[in-house]
Residue frames relative to the residue before (quaternion, step in Angstrom):
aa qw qx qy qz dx dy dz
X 1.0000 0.0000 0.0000 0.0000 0.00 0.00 0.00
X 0.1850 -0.8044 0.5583 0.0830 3.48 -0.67 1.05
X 0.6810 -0.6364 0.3002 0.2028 3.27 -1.45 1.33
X 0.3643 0.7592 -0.4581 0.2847 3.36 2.12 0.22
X 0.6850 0.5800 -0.2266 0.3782 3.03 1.46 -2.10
X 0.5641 0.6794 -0.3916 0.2584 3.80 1.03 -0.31
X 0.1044 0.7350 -0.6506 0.1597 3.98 -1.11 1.28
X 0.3464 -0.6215 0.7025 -0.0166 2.83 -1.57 1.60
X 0.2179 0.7092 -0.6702 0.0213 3.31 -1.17 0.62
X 0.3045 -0.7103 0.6286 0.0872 3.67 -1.50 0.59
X 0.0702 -0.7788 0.6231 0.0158 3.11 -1.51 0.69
X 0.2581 -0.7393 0.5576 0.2756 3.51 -1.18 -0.78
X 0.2108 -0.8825 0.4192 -0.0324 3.58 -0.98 0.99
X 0.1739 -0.8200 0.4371 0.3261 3.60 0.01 0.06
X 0.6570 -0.4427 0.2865 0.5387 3.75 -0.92 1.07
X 0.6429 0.4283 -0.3257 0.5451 4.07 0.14 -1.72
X 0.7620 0.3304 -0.4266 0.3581 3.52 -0.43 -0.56
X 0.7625 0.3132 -0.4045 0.3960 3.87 0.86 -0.64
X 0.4545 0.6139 -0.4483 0.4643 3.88 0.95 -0.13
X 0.7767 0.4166 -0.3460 0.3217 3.51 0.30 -0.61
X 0.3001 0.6962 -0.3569 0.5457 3.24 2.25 -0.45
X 0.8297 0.2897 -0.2535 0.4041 3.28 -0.30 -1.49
X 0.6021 0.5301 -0.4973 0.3304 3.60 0.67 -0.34
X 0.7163 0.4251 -0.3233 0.4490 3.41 1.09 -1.12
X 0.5573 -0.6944 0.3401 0.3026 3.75 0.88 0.50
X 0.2936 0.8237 -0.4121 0.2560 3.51 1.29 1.17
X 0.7133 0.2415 -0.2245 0.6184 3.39 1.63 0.03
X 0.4377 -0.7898 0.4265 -0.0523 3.15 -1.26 1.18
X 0.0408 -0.8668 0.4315 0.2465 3.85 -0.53 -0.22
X 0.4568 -0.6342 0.4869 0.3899 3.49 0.04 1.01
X 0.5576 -0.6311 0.4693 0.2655 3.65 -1.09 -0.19
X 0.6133 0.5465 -0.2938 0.4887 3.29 1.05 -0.81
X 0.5668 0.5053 -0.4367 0.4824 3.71 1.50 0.45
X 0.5951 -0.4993 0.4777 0.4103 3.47 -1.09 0.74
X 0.4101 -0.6768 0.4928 0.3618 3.38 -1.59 -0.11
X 0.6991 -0.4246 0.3215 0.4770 3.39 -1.13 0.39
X 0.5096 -0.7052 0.4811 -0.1073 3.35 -1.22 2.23
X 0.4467 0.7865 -0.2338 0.3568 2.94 0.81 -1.75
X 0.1110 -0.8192 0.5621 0.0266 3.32 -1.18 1.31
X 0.6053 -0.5282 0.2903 0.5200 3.80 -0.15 -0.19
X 0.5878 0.5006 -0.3866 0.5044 3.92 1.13 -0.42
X 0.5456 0.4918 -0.4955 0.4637 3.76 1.04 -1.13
X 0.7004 0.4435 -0.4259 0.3624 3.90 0.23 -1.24
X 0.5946 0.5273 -0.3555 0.4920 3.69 0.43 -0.82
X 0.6751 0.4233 -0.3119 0.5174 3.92 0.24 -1.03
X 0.6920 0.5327 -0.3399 0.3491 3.82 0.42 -0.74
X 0.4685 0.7913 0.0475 0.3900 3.05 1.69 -1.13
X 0.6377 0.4949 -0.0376 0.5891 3.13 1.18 -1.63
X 0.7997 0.4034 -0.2807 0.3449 3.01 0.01 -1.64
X 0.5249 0.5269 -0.4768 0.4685 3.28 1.25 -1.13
X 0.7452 0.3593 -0.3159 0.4645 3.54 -0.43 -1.29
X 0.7387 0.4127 -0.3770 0.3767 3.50 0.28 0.41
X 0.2786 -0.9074 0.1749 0.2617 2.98 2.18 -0.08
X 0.0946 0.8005 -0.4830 0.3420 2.76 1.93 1.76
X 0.3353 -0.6250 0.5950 0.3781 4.26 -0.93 0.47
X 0.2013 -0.7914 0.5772 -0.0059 3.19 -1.32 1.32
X 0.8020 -0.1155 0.2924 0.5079 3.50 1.29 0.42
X 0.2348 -0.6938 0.6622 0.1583 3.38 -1.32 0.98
X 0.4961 -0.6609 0.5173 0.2227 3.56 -1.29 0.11
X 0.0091 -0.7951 0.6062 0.0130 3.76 0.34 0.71
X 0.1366 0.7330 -0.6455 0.1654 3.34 -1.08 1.11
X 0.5282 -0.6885 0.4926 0.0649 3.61 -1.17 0.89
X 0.0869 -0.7371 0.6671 0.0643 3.88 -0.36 1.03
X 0.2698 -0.8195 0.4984 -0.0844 3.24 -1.05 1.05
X 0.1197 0.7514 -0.5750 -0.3008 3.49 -0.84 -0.38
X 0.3500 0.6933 -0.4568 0.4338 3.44 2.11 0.17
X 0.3491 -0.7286 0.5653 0.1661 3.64 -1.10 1.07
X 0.0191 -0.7147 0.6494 0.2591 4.06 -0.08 0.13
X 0.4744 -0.7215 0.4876 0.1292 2.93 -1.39 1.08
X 0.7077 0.2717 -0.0933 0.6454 3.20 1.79 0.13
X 0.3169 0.7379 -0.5256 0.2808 3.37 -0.26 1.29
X 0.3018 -0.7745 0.5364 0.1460 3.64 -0.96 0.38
X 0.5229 -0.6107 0.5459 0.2358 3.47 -1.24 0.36
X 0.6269 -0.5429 0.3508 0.4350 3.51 -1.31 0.46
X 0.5536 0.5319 -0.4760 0.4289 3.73 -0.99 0.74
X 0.3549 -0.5543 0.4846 0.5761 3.59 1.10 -2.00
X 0.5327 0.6024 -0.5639 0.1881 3.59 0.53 -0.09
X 0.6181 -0.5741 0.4166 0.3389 3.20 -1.73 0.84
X 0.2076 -0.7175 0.6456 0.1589 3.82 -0.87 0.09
X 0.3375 -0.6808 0.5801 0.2934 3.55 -0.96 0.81
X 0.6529 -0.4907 0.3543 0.4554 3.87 -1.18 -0.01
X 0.6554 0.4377 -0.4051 0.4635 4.01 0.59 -0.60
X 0.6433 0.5436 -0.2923 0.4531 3.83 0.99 -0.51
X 0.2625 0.8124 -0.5097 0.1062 4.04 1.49 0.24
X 0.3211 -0.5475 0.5846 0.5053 3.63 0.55 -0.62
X 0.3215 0.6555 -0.6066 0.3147 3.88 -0.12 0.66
X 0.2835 -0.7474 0.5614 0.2141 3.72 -0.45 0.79
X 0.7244 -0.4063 0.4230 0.3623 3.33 -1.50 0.47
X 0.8356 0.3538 -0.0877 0.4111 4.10 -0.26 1.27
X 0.6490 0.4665 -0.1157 0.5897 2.97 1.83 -1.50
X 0.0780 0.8717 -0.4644 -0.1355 3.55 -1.16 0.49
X 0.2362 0.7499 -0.3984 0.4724 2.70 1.62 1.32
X 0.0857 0.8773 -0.4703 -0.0428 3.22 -0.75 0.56
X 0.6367 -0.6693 0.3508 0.1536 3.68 -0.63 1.85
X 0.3662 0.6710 -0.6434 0.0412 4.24 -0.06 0.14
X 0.3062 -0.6324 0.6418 0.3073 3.58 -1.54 0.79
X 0.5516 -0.5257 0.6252 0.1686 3.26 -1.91 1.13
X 0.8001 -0.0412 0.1277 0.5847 3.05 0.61 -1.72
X 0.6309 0.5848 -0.3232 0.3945 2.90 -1.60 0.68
X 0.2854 0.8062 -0.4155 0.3098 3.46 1.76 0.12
X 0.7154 0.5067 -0.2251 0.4253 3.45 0.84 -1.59
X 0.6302 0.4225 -0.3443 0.5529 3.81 0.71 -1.14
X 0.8183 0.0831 -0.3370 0.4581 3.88 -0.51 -0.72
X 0.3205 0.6069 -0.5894 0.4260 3.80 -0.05 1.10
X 0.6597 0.6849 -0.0937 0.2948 3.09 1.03 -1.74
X 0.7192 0.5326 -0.0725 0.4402 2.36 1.16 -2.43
X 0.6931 0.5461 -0.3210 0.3440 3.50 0.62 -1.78
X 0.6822 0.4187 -0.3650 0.4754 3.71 0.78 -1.68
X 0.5936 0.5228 -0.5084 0.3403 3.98 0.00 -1.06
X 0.8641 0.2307 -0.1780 0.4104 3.74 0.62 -0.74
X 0.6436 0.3937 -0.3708 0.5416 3.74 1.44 0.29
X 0.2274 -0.7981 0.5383 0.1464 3.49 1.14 -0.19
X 0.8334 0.2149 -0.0971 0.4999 3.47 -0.99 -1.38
X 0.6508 0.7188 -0.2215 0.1039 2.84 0.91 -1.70
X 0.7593 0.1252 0.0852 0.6328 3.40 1.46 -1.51
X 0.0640 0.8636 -0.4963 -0.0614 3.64 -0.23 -0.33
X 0.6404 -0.4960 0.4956 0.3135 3.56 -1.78 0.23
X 0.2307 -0.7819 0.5556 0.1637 3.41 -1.28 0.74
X 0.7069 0.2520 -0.5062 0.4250 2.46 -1.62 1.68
X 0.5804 0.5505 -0.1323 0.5852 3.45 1.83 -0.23
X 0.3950 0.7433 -0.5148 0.1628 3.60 1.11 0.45
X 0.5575 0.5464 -0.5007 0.3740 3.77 0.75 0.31
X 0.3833 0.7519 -0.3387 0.4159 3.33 1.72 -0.50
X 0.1028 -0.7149 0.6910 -0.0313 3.90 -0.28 1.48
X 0.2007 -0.8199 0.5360 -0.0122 4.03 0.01 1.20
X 0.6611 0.6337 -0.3380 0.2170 3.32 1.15 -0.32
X 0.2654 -0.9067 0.3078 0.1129 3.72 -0.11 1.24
X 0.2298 -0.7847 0.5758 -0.0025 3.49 -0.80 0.90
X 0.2074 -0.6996 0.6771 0.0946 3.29 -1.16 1.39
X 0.4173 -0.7448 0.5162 0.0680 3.50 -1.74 0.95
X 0.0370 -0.8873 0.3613 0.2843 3.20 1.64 0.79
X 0.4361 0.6709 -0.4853 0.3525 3.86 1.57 -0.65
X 0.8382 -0.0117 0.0664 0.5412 3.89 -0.04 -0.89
X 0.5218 -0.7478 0.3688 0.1803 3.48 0.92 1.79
X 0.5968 0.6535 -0.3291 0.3294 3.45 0.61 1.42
X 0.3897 -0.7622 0.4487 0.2566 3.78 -0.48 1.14
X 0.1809 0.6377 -0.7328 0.1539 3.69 -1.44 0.48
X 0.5132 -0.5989 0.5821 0.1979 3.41 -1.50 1.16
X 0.7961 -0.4868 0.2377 0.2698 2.91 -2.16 0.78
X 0.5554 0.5195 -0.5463 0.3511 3.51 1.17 -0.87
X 0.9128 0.2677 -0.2134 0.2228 3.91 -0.07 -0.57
X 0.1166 0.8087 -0.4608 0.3464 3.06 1.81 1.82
X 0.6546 0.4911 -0.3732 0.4372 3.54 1.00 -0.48
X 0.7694 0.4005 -0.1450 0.4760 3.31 0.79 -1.00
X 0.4796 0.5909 -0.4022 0.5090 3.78 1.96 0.89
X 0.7308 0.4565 -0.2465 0.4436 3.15 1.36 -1.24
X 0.4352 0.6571 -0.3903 0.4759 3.62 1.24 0.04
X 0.7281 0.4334 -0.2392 0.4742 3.69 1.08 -1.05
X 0.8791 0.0271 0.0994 0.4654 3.43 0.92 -1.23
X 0.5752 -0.4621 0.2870 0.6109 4.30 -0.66 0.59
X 0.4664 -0.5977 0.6003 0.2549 3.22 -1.52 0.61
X 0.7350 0.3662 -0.4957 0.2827 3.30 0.76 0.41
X 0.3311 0.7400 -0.3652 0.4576 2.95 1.29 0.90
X 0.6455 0.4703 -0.1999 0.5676 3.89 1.71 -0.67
X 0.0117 -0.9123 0.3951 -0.1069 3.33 0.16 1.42
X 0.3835 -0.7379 0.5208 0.1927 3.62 0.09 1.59
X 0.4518 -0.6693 0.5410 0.2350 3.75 -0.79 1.16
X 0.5362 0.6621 -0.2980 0.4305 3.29 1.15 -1.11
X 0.7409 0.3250 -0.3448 0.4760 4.12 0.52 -0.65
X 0.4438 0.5889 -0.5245 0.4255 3.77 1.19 0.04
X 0.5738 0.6333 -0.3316 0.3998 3.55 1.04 -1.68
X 0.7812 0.4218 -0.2740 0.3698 3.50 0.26 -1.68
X 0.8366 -0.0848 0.1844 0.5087 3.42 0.61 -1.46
X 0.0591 -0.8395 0.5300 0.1038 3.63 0.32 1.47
X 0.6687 0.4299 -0.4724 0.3807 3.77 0.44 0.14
X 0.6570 0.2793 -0.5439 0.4410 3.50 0.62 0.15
X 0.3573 0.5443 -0.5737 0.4970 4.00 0.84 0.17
X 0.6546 0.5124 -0.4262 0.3568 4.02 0.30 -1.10
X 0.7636 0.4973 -0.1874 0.3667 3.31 0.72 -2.00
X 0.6744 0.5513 -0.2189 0.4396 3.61 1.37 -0.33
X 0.1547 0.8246 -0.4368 0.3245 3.35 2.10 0.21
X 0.7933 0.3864 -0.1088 0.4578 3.60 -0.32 -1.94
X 0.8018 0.3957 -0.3033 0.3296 3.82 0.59 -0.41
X 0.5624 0.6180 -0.3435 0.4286 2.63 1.94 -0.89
X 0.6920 0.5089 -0.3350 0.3873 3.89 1.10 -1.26
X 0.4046 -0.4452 0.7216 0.3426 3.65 0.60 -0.84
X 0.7821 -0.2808 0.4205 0.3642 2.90 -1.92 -1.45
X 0.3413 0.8605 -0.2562 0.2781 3.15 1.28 -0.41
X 0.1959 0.8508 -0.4688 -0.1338 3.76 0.62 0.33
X 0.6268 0.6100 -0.3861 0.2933 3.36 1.25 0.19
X 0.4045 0.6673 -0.2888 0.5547 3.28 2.13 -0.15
X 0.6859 0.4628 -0.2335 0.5107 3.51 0.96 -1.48
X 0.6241 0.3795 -0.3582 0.5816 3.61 0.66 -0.35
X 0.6561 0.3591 -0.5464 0.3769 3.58 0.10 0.24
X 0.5559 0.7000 -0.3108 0.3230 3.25 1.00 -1.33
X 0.5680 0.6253 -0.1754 0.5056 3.10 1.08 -1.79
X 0.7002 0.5567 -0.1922 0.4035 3.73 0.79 -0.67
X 0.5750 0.4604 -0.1600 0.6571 3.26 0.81 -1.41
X 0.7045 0.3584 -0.4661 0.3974 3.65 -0.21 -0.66
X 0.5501 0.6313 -0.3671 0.4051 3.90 0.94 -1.55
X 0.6131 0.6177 -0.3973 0.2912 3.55 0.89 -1.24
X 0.6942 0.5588 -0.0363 0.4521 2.86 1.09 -1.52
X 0.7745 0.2961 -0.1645 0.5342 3.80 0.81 -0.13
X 0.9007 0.2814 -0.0912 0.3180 3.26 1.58 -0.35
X 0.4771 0.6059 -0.3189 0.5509 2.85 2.41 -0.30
X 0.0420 -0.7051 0.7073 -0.0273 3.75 -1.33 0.95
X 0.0670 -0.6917 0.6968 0.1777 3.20 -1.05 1.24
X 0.7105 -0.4586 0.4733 0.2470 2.76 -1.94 0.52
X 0.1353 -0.7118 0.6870 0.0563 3.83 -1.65 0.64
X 0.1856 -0.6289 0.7549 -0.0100 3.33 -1.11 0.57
X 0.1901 -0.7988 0.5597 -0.1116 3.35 -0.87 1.11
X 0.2030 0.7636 -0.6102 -0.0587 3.94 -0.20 0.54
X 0.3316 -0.7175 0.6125 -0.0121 3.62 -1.81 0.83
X 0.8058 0.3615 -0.1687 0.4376 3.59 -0.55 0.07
X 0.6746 0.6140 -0.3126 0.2649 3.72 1.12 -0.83
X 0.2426 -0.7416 0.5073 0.3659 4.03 -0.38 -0.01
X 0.8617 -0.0705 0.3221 0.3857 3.45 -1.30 -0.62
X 0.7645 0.4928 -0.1278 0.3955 3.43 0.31 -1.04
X 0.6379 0.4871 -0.0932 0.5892 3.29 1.24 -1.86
X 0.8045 0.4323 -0.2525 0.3196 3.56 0.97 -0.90
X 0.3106 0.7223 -0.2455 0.5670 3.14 2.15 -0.59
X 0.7292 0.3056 -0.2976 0.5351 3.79 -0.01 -1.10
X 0.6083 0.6093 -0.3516 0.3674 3.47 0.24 -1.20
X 0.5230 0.5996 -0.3110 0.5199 3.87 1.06 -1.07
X 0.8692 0.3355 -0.0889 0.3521 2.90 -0.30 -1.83
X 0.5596 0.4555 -0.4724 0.5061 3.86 1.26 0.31
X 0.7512 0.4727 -0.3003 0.3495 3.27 0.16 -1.32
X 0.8738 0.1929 -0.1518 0.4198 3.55 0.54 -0.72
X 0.0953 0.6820 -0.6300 0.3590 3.29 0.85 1.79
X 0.5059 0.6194 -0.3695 0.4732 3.99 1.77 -0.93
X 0.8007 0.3577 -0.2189 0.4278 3.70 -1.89 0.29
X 0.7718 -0.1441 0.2582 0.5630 3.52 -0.94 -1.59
X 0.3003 -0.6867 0.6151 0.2448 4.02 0.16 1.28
X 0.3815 -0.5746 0.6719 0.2698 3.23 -1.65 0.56
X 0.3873 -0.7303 0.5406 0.1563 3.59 -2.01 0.63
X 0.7530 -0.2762 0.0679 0.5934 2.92 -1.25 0.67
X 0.8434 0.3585 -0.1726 0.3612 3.67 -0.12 -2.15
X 0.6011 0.4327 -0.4684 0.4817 3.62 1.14 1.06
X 0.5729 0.5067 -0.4265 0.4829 3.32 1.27 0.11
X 0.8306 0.2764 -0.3774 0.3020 3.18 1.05 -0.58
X 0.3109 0.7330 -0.4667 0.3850 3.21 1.35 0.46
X 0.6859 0.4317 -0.2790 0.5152 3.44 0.51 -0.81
X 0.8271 0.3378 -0.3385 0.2954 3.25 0.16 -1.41
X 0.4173 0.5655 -0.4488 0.5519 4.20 1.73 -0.27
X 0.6441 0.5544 -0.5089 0.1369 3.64 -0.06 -1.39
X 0.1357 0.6410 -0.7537 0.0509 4.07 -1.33 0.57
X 0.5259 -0.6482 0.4762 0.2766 3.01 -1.56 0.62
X 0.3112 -0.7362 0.5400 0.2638 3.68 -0.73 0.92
X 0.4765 -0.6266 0.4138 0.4572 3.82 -1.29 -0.06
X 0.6769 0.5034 -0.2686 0.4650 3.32 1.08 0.11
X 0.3330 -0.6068 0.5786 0.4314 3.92 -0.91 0.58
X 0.3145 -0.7091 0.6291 -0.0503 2.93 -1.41 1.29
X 0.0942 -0.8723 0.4773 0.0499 4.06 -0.39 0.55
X 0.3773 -0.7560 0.5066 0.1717 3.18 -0.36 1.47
X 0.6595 -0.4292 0.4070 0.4640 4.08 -1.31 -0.36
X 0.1487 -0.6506 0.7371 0.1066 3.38 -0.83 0.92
């Protein structure tokens, strides 16, 4: 494949519009990517910024018509080959380079129970905003929020996900009198209608080209070790699906 056939393109997305992607399994992770790193403060800190409407990062990801026969879904789970996220028609197929850690992040904070992180199944992901003192913190310490402040003040990201206009219409009841609650509220919702993260898009590249392309970009953040360099830098696609330890 010659570097003629190579194209970048970029876009923009809103958070609700890429989460529902990932739910319907339209992005992928090649394998030769570590697995999701990512502690519970990194998720919280990612969070913030957004709601602080700080840029957290583009999303580099890889259009394909090359099938890896080995690839995994956000979290780390293994995917067999008929399960690619490839819609009915389409024979492209969608893996993120970068950007594994943020939409991981994103998907559990707002499916919680729903989906989770492997090897992490005690891991309750499901995130909650404190609109009292404009801060995120997972379910385990919802009991010991609602003791401090109204519980309608402890807002499951997850009901933005399902239905953000009746989350909107619930603004004024949720604050009370409170206009410093309502200004948060008022916030969180904005997140949701107005934050776009950023995509990068490559086209044309094989295996090889995409391999390097890994192993530059994400030397940033949490550096990869040795046995992630060589993971990447060995990785080829067998003709067979091929299953790693679960």
């Amino acid at each position: 494949m010659t570097i003629g056939h190579r194209h970048i393109s970029t876009r923009e997305m809103n958070i609700l519009d890429f989460v529902r992607k990932l739910t319907q399994g339209a992005f992928l992770i090649p394998s030769f990517q570590r697995e999701f790193v990512w502690d519970p403060e990194d998720i919280i800190k990612l969070w913030d910024s957004i709601y602080r409407f700080y840029p957290v990062g583009s999303i580099l990801y890889w259009k394909t018509d090359i099938s890896l026969h080995i690839h995994r879904k956000l979290g780390g789970w293994i995917l067999p080959e008929d399960d690619r996220g490839v819609s009915r028609g389409e024979e492209e197929r969608v893996y993120i380079l970068d950007g594994q850690q943020r939409a991981t992040s994103l998907l559990v904070s707002l499916l919680g129970r729903q989906t989770g992180i492997r090897g992490r199944s005690a891991f309750d992901g499901s995130l909650y905003f404190d609109a009292a003192t404009a801060t995120f913190f997972f379910a385990k310490a919802f009991e010991r929020r609602r003791r401090e402040v109204d519980e309608r003040f402890l807002i499951p990201l997850g009901d933005l996900l399902e239905s953000h206009s009746a989350f909107r219409a619930s603004i004024d009841d949720r604050a009370g009198n409170d206009q410093a609650v309502r200004d948060n509220l008022l916030q969180l919702s904005r997140v949701f209608t107005d934050y776009n993260l950023s995509f990068i898009c490559i086209r044309g590249f094989d295996i090889p080209a995409v391999r390097e392309i890994f192993e530059r970009i994400n030397q940033e953040g949490k550096g990869l070790n040795s046995m992630d360099l060589m993971i990447a830098r060995t990785f080829r696609n067998y003709e067979y699906m091929v299953e790693d330890d679960l």
